[in-house]
BALORO-224258 format. One record per residue: residue in three letters; x, y, z negated of N, C-alpha, C, O in turn. Coordinates in steps of 0.001 Angstrom, whole numbers, plus 500000, padded with zeros to 6 digits. Layout:
AlaXYZXYZXYZXYZ;...
//
This chain:
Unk230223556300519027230868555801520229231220556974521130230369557746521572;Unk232298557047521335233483558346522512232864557327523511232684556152523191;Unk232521557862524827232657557188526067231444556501526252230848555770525460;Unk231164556819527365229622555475527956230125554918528701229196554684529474;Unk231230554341529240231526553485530111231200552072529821230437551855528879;Unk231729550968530580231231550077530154231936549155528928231633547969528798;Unk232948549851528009233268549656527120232775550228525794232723549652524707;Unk232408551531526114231406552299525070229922551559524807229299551253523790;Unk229717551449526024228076550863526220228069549398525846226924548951525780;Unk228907548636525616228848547182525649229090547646523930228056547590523265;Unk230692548208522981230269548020521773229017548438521582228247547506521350;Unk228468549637521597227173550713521239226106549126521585225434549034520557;Unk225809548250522278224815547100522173224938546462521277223966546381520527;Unk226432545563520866226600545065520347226536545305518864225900544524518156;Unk227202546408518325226792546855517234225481547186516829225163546720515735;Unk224378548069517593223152547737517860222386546857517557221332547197517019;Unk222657545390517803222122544243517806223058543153516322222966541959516037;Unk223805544180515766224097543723514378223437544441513321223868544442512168;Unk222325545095513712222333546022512568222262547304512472221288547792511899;Unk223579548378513171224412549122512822223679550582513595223628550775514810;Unk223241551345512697222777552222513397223880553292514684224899553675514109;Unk223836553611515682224611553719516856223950555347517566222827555779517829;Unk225367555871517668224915556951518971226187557048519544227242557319518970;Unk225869556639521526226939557072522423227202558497523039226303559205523493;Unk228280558773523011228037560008523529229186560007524261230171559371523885;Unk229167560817525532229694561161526759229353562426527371228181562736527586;Unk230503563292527709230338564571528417229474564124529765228344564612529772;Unk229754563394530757228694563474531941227911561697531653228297560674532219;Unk227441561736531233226246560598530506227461559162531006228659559175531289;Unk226345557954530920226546556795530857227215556245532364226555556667533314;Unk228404555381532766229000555146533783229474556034534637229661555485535723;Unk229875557629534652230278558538535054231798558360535632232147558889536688;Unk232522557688534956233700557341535702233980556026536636233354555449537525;Unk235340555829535929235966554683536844234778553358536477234963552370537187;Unk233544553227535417232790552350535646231835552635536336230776552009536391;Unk232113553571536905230717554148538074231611553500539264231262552487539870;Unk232642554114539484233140554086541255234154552816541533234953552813542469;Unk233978551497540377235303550669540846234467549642541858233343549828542325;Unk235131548785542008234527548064543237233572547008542526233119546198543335;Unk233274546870541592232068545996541581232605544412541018231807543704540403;Unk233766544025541240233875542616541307234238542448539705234681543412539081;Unk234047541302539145234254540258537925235209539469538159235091538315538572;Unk236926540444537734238306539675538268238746538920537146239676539169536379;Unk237444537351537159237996537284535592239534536330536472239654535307535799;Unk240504536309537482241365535753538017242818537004537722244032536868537872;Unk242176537895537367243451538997537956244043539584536315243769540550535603;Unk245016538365536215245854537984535010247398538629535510248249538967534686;Unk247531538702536539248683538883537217248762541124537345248307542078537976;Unk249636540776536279249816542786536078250632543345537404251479542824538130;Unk250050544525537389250743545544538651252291545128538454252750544526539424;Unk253064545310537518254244545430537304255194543859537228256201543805536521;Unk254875543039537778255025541939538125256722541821538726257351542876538810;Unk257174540947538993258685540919539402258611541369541151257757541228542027;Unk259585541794541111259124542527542399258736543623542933258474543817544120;Unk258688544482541914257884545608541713258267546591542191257494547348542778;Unk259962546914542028261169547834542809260611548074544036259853548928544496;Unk261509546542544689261435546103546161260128546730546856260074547487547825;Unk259133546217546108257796546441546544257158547886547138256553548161548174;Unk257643548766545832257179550048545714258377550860546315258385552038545958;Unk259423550465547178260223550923547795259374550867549159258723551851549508;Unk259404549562549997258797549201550600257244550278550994256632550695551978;Unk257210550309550133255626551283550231256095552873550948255822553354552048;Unk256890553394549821257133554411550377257470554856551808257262555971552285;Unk258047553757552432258235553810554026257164553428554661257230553780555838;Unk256001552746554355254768552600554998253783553468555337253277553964554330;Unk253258553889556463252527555000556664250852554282556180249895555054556124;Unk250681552941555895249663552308555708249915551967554211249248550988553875;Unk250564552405553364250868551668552396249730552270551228249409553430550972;Unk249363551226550761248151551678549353248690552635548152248005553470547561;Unk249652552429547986250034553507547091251196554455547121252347554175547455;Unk250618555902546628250480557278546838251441557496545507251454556725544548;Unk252328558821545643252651559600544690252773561184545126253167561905546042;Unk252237561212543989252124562800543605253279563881543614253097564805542821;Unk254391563928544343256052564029543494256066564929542540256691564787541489;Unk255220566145542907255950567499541981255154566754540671255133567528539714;Unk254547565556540404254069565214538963255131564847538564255379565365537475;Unk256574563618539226257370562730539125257619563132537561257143562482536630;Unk258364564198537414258891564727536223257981564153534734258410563693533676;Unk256556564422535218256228563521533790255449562421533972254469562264533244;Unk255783561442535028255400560598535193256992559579535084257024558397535427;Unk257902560153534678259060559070534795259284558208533272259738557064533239;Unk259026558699532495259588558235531290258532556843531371259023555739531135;Unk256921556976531751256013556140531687256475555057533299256448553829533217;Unk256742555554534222257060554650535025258553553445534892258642552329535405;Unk259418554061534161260286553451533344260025552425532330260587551331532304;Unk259208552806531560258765551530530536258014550869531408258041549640531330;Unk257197551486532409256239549996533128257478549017534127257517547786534126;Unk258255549772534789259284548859535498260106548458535283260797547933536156;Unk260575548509533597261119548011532590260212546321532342260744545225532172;Unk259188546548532386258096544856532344258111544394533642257157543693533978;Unk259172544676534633258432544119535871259719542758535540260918543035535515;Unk259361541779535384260452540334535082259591539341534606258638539727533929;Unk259728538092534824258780536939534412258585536595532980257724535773532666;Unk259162537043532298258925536530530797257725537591530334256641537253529859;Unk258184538986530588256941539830530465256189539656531487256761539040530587;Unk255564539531532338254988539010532472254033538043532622252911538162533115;Unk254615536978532114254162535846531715253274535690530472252328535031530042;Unk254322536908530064253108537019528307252145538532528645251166538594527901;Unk252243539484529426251212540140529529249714538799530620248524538992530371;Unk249957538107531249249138537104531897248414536608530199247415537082529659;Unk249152535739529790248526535058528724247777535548527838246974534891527175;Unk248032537105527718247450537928527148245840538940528011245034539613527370;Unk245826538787529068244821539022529568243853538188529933242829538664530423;Unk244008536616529744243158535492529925242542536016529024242188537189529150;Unk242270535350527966241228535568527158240082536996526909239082536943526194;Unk240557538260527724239512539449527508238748539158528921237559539445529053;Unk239528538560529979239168538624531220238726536991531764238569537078532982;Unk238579536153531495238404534761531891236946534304531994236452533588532865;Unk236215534992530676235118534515531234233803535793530780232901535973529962;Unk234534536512532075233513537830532375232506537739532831231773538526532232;Unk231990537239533561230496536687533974229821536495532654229165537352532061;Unk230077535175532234229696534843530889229423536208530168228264536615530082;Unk230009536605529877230113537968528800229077538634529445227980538450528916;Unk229093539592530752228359540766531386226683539672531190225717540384530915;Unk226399538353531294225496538054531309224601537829529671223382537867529498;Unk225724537587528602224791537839527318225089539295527178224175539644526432;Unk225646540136527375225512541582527376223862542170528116223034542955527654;Unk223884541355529480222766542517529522221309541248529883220389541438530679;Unk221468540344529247220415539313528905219357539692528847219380540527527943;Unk218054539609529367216651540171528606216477541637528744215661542284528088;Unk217301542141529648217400543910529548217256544178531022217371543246531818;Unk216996545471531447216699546212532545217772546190533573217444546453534730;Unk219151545879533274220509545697533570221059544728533930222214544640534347;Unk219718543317533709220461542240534311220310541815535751220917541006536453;Unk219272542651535959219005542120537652220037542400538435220006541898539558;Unk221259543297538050222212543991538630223425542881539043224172542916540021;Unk223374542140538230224621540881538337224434539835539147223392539193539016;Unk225284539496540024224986538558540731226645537752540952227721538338541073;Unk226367536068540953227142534638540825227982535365542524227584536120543410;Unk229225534638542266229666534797544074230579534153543704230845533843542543;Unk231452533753545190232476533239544949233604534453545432233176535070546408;Unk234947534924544958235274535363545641236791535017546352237609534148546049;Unk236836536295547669237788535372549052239170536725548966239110537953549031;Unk240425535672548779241629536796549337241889536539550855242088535569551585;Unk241805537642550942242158537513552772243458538220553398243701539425553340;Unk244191537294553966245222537631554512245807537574555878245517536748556744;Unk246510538372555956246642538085557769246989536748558491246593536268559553;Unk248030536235557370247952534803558034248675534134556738249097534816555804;Unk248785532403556809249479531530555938250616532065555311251102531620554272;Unk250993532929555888252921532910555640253043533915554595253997534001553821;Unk251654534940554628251239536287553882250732535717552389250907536191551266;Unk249949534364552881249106533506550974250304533024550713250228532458549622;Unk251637532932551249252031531460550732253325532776550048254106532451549153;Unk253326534168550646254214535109549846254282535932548620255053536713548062;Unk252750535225548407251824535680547132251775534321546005250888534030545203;Unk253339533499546343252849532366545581253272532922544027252723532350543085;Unk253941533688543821254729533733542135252863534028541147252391533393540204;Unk252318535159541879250746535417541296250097534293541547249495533866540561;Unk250003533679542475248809532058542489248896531093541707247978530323541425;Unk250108531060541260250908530140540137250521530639539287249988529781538584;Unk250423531747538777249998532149537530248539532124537018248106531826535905;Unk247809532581538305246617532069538693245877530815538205244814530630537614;Unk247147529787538826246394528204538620246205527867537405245149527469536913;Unk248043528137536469248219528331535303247190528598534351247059528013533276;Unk246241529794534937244857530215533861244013529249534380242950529549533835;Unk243736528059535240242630527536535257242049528142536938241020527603537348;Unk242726529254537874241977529286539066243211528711540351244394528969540576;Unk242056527723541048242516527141541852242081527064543493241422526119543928;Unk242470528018544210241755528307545107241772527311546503242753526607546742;Unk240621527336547356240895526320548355241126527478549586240547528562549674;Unk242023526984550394242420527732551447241928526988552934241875525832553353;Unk241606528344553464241449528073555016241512528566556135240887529626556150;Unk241958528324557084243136529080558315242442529037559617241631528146559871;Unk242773530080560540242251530068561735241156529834562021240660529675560905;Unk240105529638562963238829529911563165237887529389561968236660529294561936;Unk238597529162561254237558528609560262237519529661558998236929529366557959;Unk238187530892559175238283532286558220237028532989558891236562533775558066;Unk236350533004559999235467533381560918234559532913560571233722533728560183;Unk234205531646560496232996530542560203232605530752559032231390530916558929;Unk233420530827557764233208530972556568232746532694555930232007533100555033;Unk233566533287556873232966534656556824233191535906558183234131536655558450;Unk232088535721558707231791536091560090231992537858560201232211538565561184;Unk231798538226558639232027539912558707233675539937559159233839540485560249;Unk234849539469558549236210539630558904236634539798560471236181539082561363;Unk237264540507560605237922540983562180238485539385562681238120538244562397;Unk239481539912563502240845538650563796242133538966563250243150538353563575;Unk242109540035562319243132540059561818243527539519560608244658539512560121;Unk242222538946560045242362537571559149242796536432559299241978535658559795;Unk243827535996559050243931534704559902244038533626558279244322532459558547;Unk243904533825557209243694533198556144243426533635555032244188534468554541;Unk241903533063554092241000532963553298241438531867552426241475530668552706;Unk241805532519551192241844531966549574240728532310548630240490533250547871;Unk239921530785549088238535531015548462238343530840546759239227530032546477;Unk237554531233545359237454530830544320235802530645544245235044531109545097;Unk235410529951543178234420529977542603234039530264541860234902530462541005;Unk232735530546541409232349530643539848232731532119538937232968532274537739;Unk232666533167540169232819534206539539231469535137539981230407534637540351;Unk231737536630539863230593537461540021230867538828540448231963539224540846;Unk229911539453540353230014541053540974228737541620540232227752541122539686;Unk229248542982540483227632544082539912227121544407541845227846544450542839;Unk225889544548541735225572544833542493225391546594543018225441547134544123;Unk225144547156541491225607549056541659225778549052540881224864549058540057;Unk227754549032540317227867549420539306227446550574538256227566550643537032;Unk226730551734539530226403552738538522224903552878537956224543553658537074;Unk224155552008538612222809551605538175222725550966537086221870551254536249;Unk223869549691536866224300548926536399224521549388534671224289548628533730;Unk225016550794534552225629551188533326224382551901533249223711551619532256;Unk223901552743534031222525553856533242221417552803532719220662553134531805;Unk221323551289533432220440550382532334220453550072531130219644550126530203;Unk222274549480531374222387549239530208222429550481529096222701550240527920;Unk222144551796529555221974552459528406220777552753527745220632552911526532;Unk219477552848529095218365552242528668218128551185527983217197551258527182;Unk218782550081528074218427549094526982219122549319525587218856548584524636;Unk220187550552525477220612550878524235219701551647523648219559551613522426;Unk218937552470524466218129552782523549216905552755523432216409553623522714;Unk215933551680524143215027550586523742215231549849522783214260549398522174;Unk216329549580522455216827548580521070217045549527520003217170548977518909;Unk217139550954519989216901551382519070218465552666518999218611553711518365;Unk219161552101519740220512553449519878219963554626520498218991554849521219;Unk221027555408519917220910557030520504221866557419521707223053557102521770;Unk221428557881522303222388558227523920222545559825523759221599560498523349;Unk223842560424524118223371561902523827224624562285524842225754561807524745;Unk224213563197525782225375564094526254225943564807525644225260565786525343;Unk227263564829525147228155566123524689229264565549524819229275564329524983;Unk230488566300524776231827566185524578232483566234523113232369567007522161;Unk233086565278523311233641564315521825235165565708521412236171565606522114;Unk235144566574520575236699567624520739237262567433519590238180568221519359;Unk236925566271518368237682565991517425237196564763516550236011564448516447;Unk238009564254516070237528563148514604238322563657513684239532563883513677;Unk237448563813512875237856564492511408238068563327510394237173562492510267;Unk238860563265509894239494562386508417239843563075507486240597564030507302;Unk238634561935506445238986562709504869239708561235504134239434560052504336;Unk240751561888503193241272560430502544241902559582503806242190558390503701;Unk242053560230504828242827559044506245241534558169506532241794557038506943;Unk240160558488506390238945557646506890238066558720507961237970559938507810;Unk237688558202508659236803559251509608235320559461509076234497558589508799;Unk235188560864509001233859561016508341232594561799509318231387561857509080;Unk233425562399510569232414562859511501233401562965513009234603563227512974;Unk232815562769513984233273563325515376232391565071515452231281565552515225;Unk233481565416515828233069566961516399232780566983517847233600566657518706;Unk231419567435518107230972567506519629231103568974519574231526569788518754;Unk230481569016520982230351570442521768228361570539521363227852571606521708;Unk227746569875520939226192569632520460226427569464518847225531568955518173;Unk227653569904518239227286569606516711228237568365516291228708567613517144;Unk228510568195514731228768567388514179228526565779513701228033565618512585;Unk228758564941514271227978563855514248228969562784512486230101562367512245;Unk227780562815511844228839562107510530228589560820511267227860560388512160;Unk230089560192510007229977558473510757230749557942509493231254558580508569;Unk230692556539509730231550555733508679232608555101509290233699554932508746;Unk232199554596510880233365554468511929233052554857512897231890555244513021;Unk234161554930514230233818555363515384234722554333516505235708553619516322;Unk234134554539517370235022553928518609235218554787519750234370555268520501;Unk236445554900519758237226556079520982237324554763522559238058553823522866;Unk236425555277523005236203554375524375236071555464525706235350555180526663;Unk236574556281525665236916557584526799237769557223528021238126558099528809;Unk238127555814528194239361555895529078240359556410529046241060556282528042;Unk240877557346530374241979558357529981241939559256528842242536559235527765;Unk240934560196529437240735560670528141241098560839526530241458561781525824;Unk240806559390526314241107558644524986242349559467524339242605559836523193;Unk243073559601525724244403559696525045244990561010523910245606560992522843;Unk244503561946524673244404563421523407244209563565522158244696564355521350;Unk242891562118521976242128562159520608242992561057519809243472561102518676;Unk243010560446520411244354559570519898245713559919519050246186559522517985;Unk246138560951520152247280561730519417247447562473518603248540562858518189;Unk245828562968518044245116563627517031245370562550515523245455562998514379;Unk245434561446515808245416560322515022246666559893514719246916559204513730;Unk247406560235515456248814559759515273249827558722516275251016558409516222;Unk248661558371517218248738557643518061249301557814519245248512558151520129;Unk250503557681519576250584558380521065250793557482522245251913557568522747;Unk249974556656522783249826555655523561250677556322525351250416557370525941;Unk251589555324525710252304555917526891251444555305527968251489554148528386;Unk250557556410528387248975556015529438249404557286530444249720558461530256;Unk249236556371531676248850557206532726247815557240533419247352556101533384;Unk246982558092534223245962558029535142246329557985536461246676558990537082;Unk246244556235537204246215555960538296244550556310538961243532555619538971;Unk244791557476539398243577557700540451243201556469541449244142556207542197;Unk242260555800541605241482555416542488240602555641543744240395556853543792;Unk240050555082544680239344555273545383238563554847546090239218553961546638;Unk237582554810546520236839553761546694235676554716548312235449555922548216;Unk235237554045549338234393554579550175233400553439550323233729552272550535;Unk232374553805550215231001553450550412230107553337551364229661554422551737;Unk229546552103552064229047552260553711227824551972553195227392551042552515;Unk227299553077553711225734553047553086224605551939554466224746552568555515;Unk223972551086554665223429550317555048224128549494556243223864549282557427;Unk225329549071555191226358548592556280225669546834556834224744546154556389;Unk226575546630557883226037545306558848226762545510559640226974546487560359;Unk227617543613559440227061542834558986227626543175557664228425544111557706;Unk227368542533556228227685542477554822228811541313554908228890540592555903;Unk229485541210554036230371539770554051229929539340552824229883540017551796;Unk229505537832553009228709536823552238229316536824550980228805536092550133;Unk230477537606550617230851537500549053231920538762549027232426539330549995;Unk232102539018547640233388539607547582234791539579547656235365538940546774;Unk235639540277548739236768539934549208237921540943548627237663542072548208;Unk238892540516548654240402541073548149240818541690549551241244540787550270;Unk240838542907550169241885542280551505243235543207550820243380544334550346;Unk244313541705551148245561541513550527246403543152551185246914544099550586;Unk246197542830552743246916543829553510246772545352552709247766545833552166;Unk245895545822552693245723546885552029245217547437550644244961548629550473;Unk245068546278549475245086546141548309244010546733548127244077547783547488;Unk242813546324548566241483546786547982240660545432548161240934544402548777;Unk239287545896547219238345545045546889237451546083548136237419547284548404;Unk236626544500548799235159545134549747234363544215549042234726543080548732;Unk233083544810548751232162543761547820230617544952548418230349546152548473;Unk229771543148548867228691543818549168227585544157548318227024543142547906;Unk227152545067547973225991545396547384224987545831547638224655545785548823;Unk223953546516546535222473546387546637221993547436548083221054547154548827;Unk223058548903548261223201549674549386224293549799550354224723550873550774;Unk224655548801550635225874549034551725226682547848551244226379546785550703;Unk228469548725551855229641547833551590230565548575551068231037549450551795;Unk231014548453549849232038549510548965233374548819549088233633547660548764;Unk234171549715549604235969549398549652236316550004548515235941551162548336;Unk237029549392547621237606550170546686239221549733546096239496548535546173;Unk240277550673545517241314550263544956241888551617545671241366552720545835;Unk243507550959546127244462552098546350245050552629544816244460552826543754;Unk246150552732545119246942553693543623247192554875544062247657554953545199;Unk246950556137543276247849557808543855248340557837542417247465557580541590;Unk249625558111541915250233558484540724249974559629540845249767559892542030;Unk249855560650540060249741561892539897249220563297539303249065564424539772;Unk248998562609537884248098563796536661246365563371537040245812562498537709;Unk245890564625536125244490564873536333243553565785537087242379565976536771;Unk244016566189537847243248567098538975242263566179539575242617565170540185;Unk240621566632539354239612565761540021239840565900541221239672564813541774;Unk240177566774542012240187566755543243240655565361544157241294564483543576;Unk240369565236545345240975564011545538241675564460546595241626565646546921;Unk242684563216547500243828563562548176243522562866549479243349561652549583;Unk243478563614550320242721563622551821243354562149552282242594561418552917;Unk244608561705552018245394560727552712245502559150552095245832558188552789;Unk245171559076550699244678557818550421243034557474551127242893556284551408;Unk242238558062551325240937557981551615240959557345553329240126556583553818;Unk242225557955554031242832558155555573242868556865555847242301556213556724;Unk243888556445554664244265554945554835243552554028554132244088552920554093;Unk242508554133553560241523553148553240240829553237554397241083552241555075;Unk239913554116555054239499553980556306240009552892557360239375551938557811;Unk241285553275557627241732552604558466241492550913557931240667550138558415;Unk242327550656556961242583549411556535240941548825556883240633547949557691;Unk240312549384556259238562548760556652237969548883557612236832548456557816;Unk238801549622558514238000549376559851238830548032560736238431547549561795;Unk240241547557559859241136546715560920240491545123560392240535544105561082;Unk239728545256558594239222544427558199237733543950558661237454542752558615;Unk236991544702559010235641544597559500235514545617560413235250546806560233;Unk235799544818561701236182545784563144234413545926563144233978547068562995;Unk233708545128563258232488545090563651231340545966562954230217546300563330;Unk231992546174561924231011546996560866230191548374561371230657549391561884;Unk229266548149561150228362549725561806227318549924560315226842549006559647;Unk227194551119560125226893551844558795226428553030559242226601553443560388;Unk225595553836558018224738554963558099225489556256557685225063557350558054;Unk226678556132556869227455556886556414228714556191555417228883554990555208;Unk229444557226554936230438556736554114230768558039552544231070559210552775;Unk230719557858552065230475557740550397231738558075550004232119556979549594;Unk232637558806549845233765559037549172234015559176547695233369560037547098;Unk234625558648547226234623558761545645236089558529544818236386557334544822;Unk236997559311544167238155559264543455237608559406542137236588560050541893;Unk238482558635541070238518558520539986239586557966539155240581557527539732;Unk239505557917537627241207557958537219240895556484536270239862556532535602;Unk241743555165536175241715554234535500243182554910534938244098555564535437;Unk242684554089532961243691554507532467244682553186531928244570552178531230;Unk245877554011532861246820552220532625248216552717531353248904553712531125;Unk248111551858531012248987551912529944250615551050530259250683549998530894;Unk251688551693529725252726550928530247252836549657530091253791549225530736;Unk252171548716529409252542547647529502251157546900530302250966545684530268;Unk250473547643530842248843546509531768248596545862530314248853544663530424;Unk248273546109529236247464545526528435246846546831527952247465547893528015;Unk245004546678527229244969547644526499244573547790525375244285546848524636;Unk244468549391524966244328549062523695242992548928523118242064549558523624;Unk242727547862521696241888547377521094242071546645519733242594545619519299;Unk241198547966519191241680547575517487241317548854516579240633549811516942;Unk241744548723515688241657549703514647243179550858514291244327550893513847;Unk242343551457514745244134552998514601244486552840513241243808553547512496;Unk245317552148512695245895552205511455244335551883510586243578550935510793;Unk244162553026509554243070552540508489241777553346508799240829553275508018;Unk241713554169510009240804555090510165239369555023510065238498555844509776;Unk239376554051510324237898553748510510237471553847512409236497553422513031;Unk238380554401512736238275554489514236239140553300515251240257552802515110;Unk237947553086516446238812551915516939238648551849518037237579551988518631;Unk240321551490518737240326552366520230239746550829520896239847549702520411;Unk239125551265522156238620550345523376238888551104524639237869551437525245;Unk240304551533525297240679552065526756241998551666526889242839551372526039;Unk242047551712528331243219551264528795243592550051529782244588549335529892;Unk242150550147530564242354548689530973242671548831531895242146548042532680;Unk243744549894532584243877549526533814242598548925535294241519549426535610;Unk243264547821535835242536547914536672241157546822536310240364546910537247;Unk240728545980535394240532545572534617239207546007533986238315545214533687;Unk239146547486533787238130547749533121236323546891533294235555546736532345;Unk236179546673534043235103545882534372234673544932533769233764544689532976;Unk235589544348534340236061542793534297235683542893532487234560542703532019;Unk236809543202531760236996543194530549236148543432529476236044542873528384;Unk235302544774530208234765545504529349233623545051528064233386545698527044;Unk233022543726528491231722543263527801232337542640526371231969542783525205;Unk233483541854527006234449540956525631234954542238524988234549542256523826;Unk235845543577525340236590544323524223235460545170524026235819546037523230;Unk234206545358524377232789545595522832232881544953522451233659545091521507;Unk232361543683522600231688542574521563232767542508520459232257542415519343;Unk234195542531520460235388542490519837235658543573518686235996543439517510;Unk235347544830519565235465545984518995234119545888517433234164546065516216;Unk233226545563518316231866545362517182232087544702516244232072545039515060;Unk232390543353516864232723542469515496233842542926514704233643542053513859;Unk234505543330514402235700544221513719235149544979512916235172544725511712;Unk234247546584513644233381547097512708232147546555511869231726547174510892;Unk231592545361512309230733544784511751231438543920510489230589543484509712;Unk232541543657510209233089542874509414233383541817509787234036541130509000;Unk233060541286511024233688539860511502234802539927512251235180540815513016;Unk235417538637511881236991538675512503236946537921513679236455536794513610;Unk237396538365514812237471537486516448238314536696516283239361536686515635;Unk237541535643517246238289534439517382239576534429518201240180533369518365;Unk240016535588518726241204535367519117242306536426518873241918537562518599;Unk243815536153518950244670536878518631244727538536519513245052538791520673;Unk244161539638518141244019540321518790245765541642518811245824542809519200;Unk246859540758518232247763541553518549248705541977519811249564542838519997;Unk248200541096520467249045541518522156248072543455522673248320544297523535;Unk247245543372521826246254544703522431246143545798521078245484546834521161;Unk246663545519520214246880546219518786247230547824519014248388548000519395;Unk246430549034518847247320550150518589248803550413518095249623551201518566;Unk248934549529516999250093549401516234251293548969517055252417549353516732;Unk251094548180518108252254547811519177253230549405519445254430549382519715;Unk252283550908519276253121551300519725253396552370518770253457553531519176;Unk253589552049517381253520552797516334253098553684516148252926554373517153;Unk252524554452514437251708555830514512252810556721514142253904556253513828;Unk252554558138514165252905558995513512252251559793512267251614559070511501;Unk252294560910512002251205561373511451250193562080511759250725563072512256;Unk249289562213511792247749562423512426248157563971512637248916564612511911;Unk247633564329513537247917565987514263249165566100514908249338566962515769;Unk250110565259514554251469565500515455251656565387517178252753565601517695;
//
């Protein structure tokens, strides 16, 4: 297993618990990335892809906003166009409609999943039932978000709405600049996501897996089958492997033949360490496109898009305007500090990702989930496992197929 995130760590159990003798390995250990710093919530609702109709208008719109959530990088533009082209090439209802239909089933019933994932293990105290709330400035703002709610209902979520002093009553953390709450049920959150993943790696290897720090710098194929990953700690033989690196992924991939059109939308997320008051569940706020979700130490804002390569560094002015946005959302909020944290989700041009077997390799990719990764992550292990284990999933796994975007030949 490439990657400890929570796609590495969920197959590495699952296979585990078939049998299959297992070692994960990751350059900075278990939940180190975007499953360390995303906001926490279980969107098994968020069927509705970035690239949605509208998308132009939208991201025009942005650019003139001094508050606007998403950031570009320009001097990247140059190789970020060919990939922003095929994604705003899907922004129209038919694609869309079938990237939706195609994300129900990895994402619908994530709770479910994260809860036989970390069942009986050190990792489950971490999960907790909520309902969660979109909040918007007022009626006219939910009712401009109808093309996504429709699609929404379409999967089965049906939210109850409620306006004016009664957005207050229901959740007393929100300012007055809420003036309407689109409530759901029956979903969930991690309480630290990054506690959350170093358990579950403890319980990988209480059950009997190997956890090992190193960096993954090749898969070797003999006969077109993979017979070892090359670390920076040595040679690890294998009979299969699973490339679950996120961005990352993508290098080793192209080693394979694979050249998946993935970009890294940086993230961001700030952290109020013993914040009060908490808001009684996890919220969307619409205005500024982030998740606030309370957990086990504080109140974590997270989301925002910056287009713009891989430089860890982060960019002083998405962080500017998450501030703000969360202080106009929870005027009242008083906290011990704030927690800064950037990181890169890896989105692929079409918001689906990939999951499956690279041609005959024996290797089988699990990254790409966009914003998603969370949410997703417990179903594309268990998926990924059953595949290498010899069992076939119960559901159609070609909307997420490597093969969607043809191979070449391995080293090219």
């Amino acid at each position: 297993m490439i990657g400890a995130g929570i796609c590495g760590l969920s197959a590495a159990l699952w296979l585990r618990r078939a049998g299959q003798a297992v070692t994960l390995i990751d350059r900075e250990g278990p939940g180190a990335g975007a499953s360390f710093g995303n906001a926490g919530i279980l969107a098994q609702w968020a069927v509705v892809p970035v690239n949605a109709p509208g998308l132009l208008r939208q991201g025009l719109g942005y650019m003139a906003d001094p508050d606007s959530p998403l950031f570009l990088r320009w001097r990247h533009l140059p190789h970020l166009a060919p990939w922003l082209m095929r994604f705003a090439a899907r922004a129209n209802d038919r694609d869309t409609r079938a990237t939706a239909r195609a994300l129900l089933p990895l994402i619908g019933d994530s709770l479910e999943q994260h809860r036989a994932l970390a069942r009986g293990t050190v990792a489950e105290k971490w999960l907790a039932s909520s309902e969660i709330g979109f909040a918007y400035p007022g009626r006219a703002d939910y009712a401009a978000d109808s093309y996504g709610w429709t699609l929404k209902r379409d999967a089965g979520f049906e939210p109850e709405v409620i306006e004016g002093p009664a957005v207050q009553e229901a959740e007393p953390a929100l300012g007055p600049e809420i003036g309407c709450l689109a409530l759901m049920k029956g979903h969930g959150h991690i309480l630290d996501p990054g506690a959350y993943m170093a358990d579950l790696a403890r319980a990988l290897e209480a059950e009997g897996g190997r956890v090992l720090r190193a960096e993954a710098r090749d898969i070797v194929l003999e006969d077109g089958r993979v017979t070892r990953v090359e670390t920076d700690a040595g040679p690890l033989p294998c009979a299969a492997a699973v490339l679950a690196a996120g961005i990352w992924s993508g290098p080793i991939a192209r080693k394979l033949g694979l050249a998946v059109p993935m970009v890294a939308e940086r993230g961001y997320h700030l952290h109020f360490t013993g914040a009060r008051p908490l808001p009684r569940r996890p919220l969307m706020i619409t205005r500024g496109k982030f998740g606030a979700t309370p957990m086990a130490d504080g109140l974590r804002c997270a989301g925002l898009v910056e287009l713009g390569g891989l430089d860890p560094r982060p960019s002083p002015r998405p962080l500017k305007v998450l501030r703000r946005h969360a202080a106009r959302a929870f005027p009242g909020l008083a906290h011990e500090g704030a927690r800064e944290w950037m990181g890169m989700r890896p989105s692929t041009a079409d918001s689906l990702p990939v999951v499956g077997e690279i041609g005959r390799t024996g290797v089988h990719a699990a990254f790409g989930h966009q914003h998603v990764g969370l949410t997703a992550g417990p179903k594309t292990g268990r998926l990924v496992a059953d595949m290498i284990a010899g069992r076939r999933p119960n559901l159609d796994m070609a909307p997420y197929a490597p093969a969607r975007f043809g191979r070449g030949r391995p080293g090219d």
